[in-house]
N, CA, C and O atoms as a printed pandas DataFrame, in Angstrom:
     atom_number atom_name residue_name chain_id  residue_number  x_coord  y_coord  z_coord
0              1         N          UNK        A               1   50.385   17.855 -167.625
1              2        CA          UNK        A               1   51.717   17.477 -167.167
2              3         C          UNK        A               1   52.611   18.718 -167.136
3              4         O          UNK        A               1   52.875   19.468 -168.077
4              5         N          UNK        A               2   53.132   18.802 -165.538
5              6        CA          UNK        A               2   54.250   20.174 -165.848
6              7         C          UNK        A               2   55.237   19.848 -166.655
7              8         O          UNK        A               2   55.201   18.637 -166.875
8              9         N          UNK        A               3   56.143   20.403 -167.222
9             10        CA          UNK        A               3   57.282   20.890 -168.086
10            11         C          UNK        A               3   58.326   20.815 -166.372
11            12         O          UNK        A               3   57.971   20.808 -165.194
12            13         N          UNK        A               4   59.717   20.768 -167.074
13            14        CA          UNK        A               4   60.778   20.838 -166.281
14            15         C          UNK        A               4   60.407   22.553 -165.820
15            16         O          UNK        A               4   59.894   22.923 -164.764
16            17         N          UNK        A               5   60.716   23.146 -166.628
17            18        CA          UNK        A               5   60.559   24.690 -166.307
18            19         C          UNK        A               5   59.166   25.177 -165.551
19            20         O          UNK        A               5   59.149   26.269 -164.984
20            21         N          UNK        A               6   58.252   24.504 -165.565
21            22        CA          UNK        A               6   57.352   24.980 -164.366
22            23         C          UNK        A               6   57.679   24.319 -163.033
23            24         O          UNK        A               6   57.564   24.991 -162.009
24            25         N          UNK        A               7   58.118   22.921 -162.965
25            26        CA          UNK        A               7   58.244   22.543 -162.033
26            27         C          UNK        A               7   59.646   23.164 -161.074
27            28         O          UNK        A               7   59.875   22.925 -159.888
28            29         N          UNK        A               8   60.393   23.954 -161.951
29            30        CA          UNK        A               8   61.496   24.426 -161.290
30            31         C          UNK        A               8   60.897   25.922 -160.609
31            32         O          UNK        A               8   60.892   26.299 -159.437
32            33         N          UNK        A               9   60.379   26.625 -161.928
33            34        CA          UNK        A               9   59.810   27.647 -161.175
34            35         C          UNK        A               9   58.562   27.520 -159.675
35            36         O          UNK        A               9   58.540   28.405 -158.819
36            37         N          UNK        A              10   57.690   26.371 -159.619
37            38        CA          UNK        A              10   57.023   26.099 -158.671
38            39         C          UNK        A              10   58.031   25.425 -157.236
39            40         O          UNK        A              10   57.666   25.010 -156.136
40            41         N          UNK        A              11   58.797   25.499 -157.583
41            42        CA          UNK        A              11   59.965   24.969 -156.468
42            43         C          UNK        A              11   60.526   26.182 -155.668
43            44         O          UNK        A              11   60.512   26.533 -154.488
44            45         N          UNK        A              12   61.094   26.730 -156.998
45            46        CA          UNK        A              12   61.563   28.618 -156.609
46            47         C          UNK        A              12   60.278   29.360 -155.887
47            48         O          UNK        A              12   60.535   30.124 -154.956
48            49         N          UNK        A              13   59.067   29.187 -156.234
49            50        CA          UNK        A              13   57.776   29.806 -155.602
50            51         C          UNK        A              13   57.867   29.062 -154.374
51            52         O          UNK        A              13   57.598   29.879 -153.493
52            53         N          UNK        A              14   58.079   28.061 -153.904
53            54        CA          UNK        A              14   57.574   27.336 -152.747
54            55         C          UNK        A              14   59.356   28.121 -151.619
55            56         O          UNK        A              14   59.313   28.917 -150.681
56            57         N          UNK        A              15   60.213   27.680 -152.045
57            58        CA          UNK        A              15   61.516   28.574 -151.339
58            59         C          UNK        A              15   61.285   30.087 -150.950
59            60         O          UNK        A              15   61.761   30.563 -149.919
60            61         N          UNK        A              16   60.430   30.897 -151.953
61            62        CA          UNK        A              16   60.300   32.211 -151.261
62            63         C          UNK        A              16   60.021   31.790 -150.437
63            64         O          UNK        A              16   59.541   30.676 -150.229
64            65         N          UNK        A              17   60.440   33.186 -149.316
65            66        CA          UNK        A              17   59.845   33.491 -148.090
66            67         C          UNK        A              17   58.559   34.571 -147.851
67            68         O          UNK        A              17   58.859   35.709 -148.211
68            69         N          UNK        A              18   57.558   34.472 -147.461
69            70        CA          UNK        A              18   56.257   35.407 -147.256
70            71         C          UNK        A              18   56.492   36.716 -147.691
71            72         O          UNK        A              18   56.060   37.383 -148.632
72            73         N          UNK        A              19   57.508   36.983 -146.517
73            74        CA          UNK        A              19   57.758   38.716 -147.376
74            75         C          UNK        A              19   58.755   39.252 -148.250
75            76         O          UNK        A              19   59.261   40.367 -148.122
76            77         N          UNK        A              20   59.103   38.151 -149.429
77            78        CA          UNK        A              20   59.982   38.304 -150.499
78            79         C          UNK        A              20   58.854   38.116 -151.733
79            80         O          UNK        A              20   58.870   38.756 -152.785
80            81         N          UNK        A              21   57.772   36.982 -151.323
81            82        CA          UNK        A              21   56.559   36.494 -152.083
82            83         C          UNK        A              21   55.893   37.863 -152.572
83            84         O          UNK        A              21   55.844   38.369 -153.693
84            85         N          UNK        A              22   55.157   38.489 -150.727
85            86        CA          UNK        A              22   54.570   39.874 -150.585
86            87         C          UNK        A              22   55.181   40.806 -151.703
87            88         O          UNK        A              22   54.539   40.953 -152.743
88            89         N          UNK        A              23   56.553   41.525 -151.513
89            90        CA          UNK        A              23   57.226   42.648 -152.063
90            91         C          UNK        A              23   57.106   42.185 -153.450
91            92         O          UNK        A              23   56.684   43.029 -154.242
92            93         N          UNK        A              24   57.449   40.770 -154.012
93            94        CA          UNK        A              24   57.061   40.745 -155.692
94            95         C          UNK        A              24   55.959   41.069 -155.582
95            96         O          UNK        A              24   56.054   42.295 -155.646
96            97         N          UNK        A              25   54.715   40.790 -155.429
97            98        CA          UNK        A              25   53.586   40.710 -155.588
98            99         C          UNK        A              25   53.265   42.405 -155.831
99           100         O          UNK        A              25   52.887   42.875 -156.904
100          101         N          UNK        A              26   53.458   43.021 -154.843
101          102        CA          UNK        A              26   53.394   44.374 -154.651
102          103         C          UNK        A              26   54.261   44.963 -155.959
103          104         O          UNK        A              26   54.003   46.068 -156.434
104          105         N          UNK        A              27   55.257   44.150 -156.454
105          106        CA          UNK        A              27   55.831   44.955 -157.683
106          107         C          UNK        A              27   55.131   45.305 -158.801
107          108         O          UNK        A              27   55.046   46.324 -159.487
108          109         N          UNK        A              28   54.418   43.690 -158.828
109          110        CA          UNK        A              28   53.868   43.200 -160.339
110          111         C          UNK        A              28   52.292   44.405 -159.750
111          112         O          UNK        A              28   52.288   45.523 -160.266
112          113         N          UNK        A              29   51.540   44.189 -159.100
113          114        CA          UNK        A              29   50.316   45.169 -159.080
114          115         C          UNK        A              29   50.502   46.589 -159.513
115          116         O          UNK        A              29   49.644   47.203 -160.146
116          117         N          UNK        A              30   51.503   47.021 -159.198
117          118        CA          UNK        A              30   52.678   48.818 -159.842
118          119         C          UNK        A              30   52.700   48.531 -161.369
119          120         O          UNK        A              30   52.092   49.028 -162.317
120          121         N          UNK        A              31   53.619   47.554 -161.256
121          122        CA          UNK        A              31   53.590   47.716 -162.826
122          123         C          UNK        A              31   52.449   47.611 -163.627
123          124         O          UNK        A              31   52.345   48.301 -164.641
124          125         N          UNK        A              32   51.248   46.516 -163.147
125          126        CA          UNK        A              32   50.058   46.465 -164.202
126          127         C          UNK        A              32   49.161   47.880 -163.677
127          128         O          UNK        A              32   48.117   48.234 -164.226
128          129         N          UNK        A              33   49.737   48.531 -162.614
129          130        CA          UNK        A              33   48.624   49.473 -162.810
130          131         C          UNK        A              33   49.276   51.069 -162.990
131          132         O          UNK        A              33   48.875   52.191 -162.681
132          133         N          UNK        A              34   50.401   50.572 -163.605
133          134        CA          UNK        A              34   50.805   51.761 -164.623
134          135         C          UNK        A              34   50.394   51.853 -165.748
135          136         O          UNK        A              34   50.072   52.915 -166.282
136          137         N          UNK        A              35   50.337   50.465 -166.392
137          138        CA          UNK        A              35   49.192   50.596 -167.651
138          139         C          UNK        A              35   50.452   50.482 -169.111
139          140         O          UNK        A              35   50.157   50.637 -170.296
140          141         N          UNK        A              36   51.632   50.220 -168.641
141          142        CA          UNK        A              36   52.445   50.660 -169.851
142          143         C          UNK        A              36   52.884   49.122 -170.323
143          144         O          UNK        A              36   53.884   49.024 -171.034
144          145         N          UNK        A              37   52.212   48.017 -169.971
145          146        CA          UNK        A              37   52.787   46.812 -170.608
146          147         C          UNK        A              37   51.584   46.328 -171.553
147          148         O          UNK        A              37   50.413   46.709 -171.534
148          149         N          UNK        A              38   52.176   45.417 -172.352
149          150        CA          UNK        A              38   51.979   44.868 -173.508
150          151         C          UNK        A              38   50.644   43.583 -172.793
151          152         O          UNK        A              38   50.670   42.915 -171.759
152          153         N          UNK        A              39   49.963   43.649 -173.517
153          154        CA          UNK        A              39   49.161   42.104 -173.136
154          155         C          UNK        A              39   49.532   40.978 -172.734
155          156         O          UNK        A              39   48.902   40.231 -171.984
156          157         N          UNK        A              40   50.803   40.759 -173.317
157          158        CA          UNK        A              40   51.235   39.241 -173.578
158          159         C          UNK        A              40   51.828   39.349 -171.646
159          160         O          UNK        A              40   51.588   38.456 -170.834
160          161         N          UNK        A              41   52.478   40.446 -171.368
161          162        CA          UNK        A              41   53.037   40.930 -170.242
162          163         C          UNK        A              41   52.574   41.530 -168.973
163          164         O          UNK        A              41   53.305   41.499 -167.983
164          165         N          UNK        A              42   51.367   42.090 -168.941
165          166        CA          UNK        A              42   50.358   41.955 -168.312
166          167         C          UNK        A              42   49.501   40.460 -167.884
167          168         O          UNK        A              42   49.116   40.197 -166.745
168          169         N          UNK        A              43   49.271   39.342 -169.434
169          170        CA          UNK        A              43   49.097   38.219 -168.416
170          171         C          UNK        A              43   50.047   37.252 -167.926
171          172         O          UNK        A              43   49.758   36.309 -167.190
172          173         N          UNK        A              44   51.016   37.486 -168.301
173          174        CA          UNK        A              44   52.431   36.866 -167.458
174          175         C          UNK        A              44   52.077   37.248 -166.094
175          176         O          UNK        A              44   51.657   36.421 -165.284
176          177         N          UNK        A              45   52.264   38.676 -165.782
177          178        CA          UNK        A              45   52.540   39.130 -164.496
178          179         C          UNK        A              45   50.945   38.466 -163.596
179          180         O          UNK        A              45   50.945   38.124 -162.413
180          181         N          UNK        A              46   49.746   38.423 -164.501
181          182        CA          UNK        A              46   48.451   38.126 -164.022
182          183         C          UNK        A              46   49.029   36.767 -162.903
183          184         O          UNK        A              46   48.834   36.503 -161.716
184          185         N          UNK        A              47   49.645   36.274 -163.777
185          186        CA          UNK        A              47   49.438   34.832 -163.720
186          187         C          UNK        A              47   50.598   34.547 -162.481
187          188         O          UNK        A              47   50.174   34.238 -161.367
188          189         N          UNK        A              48   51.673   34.631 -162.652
189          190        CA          UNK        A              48   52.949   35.104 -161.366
190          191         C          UNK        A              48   51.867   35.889 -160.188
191          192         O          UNK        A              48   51.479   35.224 -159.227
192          193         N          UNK        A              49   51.541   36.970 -160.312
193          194        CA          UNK        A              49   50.339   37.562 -159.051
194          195         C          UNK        A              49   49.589   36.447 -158.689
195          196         O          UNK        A              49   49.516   36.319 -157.467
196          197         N          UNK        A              50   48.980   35.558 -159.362
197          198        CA          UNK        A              50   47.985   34.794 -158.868
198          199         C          UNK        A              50   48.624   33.209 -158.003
199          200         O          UNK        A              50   48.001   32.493 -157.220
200          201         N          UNK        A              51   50.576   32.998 -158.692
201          202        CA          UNK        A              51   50.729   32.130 -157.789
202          203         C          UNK        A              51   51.259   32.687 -156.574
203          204         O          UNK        A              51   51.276   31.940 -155.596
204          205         N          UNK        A              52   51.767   34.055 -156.432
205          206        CA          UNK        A              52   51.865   34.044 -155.198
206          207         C          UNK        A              52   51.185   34.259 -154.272
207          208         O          UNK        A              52   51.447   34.080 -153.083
208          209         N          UNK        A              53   49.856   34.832 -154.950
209          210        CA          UNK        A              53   48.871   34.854 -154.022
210          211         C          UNK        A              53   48.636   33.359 -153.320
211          212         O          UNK        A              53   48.699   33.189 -152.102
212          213         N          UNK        A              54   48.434   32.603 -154.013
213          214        CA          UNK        A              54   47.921   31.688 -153.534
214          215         C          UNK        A              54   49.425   30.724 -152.631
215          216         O          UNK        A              54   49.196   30.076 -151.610
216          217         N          UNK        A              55   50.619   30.798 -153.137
217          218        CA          UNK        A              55   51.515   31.049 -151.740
218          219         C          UNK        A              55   51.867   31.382 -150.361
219          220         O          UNK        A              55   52.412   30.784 -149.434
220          221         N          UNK        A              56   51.139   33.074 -150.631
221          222        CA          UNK        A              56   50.995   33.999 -149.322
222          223         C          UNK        A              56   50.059   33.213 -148.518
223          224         O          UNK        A              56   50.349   32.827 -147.386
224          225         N          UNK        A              57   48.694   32.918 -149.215
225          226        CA          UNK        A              57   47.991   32.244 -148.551
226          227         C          UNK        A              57   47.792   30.823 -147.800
227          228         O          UNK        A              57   46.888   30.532 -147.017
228          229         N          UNK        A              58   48.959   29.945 -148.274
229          230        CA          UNK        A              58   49.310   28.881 -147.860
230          231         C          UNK        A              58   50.183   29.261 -147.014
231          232         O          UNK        A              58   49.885   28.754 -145.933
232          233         N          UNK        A              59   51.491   30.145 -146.895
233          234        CA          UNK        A              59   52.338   30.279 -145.523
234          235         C          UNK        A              59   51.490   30.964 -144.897
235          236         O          UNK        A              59   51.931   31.035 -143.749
236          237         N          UNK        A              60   50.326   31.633 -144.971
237          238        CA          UNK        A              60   49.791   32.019 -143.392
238          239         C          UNK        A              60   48.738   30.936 -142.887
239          240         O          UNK        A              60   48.413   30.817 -141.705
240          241         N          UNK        A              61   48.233   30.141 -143.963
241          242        CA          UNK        A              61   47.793   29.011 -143.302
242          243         C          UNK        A              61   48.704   28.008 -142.445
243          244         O          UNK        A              61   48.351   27.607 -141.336
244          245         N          UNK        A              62   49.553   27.747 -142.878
245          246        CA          UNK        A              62   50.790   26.502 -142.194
246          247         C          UNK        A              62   50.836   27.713 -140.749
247          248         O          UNK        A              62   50.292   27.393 -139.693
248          249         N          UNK        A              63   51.336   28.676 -140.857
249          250        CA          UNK        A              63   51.557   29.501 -139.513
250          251         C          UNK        A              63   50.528   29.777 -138.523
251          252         O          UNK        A              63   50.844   30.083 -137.373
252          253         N          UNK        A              64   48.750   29.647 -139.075
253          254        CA          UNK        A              64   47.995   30.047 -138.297
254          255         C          UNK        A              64   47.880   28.627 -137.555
255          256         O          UNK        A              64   47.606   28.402 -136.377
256          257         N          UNK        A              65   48.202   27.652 -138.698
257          258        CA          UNK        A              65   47.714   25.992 -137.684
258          259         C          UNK        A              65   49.036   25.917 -136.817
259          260         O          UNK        A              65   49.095   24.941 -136.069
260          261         N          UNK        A              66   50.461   27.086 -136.794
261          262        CA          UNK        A              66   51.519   25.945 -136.009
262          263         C          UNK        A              66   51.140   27.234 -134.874
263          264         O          UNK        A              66   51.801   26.764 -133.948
264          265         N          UNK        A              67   50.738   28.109 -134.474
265          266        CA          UNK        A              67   50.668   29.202 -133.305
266          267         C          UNK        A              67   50.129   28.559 -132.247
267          268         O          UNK        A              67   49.299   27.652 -132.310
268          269         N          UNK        A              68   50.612   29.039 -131.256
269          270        CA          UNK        A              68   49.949   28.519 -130.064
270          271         C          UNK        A              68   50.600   29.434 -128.806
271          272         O          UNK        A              68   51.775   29.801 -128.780
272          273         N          UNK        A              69   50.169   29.559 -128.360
273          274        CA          UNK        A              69   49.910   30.391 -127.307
274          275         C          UNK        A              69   50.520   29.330 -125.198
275          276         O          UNK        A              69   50.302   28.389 -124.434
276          277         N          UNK        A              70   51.166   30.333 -125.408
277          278        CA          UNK        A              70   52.013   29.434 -124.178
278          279         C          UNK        A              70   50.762   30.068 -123.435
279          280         O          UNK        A              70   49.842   30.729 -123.917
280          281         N          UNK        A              71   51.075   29.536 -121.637
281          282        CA          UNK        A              71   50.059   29.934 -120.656
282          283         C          UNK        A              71   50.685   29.069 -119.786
283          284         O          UNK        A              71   50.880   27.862 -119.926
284          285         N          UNK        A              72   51.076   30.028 -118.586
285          286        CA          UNK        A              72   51.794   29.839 -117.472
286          287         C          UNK        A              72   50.307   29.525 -116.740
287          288         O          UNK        A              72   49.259   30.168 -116.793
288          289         N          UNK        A              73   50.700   28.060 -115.914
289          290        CA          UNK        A              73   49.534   27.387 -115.523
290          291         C          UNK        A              73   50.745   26.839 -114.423
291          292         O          UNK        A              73   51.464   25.858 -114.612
292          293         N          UNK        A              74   50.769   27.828 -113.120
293          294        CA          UNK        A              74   51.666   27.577 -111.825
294          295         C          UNK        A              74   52.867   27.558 -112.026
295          296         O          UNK        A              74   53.306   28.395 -112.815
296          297         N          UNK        A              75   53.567   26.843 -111.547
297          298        CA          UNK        A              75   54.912   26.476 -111.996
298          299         C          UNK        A              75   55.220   26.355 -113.594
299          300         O          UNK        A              75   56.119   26.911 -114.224
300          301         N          UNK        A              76   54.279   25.524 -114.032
301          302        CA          UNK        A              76   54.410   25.096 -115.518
302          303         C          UNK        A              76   54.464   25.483 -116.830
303          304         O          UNK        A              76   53.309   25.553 -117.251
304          305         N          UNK        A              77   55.120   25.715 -117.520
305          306        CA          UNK        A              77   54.617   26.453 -118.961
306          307         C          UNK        A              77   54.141   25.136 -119.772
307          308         O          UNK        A              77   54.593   23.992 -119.793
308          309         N          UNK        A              78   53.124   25.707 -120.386
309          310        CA          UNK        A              78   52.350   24.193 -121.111
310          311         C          UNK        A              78   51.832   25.421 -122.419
311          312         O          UNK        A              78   51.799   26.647 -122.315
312          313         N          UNK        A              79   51.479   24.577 -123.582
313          314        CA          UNK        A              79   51.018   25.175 -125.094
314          315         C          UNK        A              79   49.675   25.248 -124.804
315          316         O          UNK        A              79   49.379   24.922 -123.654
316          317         N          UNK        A              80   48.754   25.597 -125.557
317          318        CA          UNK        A              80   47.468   25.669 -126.132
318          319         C          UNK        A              80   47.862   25.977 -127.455
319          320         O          UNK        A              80   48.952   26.494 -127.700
320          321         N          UNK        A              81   46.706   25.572 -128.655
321          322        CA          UNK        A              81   46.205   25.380 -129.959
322          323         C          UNK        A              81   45.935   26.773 -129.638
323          324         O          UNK        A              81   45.504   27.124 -128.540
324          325         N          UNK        A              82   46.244   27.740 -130.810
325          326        CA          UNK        A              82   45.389   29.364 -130.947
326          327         C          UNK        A              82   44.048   29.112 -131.667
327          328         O          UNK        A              82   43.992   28.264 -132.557
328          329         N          UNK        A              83   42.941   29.848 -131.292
329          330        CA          UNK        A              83   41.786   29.463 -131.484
330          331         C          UNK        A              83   41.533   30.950 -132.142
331          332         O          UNK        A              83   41.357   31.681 -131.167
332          333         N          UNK        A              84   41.449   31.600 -133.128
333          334        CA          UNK        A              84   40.650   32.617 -133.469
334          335         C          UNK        A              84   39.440   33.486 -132.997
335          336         O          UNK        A              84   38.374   32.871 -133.015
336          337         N          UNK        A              85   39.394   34.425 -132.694
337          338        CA          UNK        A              85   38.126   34.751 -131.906
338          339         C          UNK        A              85   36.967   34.421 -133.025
339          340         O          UNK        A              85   37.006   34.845 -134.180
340          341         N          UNK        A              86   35.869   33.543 -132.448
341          342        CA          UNK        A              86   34.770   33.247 -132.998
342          343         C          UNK        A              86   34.823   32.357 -133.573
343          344         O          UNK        A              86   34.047   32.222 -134.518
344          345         N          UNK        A              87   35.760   31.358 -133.257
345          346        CA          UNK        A              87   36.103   29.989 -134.131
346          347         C          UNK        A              87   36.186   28.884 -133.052
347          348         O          UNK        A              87   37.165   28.499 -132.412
348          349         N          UNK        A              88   34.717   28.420 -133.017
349          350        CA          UNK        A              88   34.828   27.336 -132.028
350          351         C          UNK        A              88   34.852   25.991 -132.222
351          352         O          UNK        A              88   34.514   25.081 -131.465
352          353         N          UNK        A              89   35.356   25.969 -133.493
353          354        CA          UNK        A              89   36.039   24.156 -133.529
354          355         C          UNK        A              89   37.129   23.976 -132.570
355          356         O          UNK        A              89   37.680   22.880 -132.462
């Protein structure tokens, strides 16, 4: 069962934006690989790195399923689904 305080902080994680998520992320990897924190602080930061990873990776999923690719077809502009090269579902 979350605690009030995770569920607030998992709220605050879900409001970042990708490249506010990114730039923490990029902080906390500097700092653990300076080498000058304490254990207890090192797996704090482990653990913060690992939800935004898994953040980053959910906003580029939601973005890879909403892309689509216009295509002027005569007069018309109409969507297509983006298909990945080599992804033939």
């Amino acid at each position: 069962m979350k605690t009030d305080r995770e569920d607030a902080e998992g709220t605050e994680q879900e409001e970042r934006s990708f490249e506010d998520a990114l730039k923490r992320l990029e902080e906390i990897v500097q700092a653990m690989e300076a080498g000058d924190l304490k254990l207890e602080q090192m797996m704090a930061y482990f653990e913060e790195g690992m939800k935004l990873v898994e953040l980053c990776n959910r906003k580029l999923q939601e973005v890879q399923e909403k892309v689509e690719i216009l295509v002027k077809k005569g007069e018309e502009l109409t969507t297509e689904e983006f298909r990945p090269e080599g992804d033939e579902s």
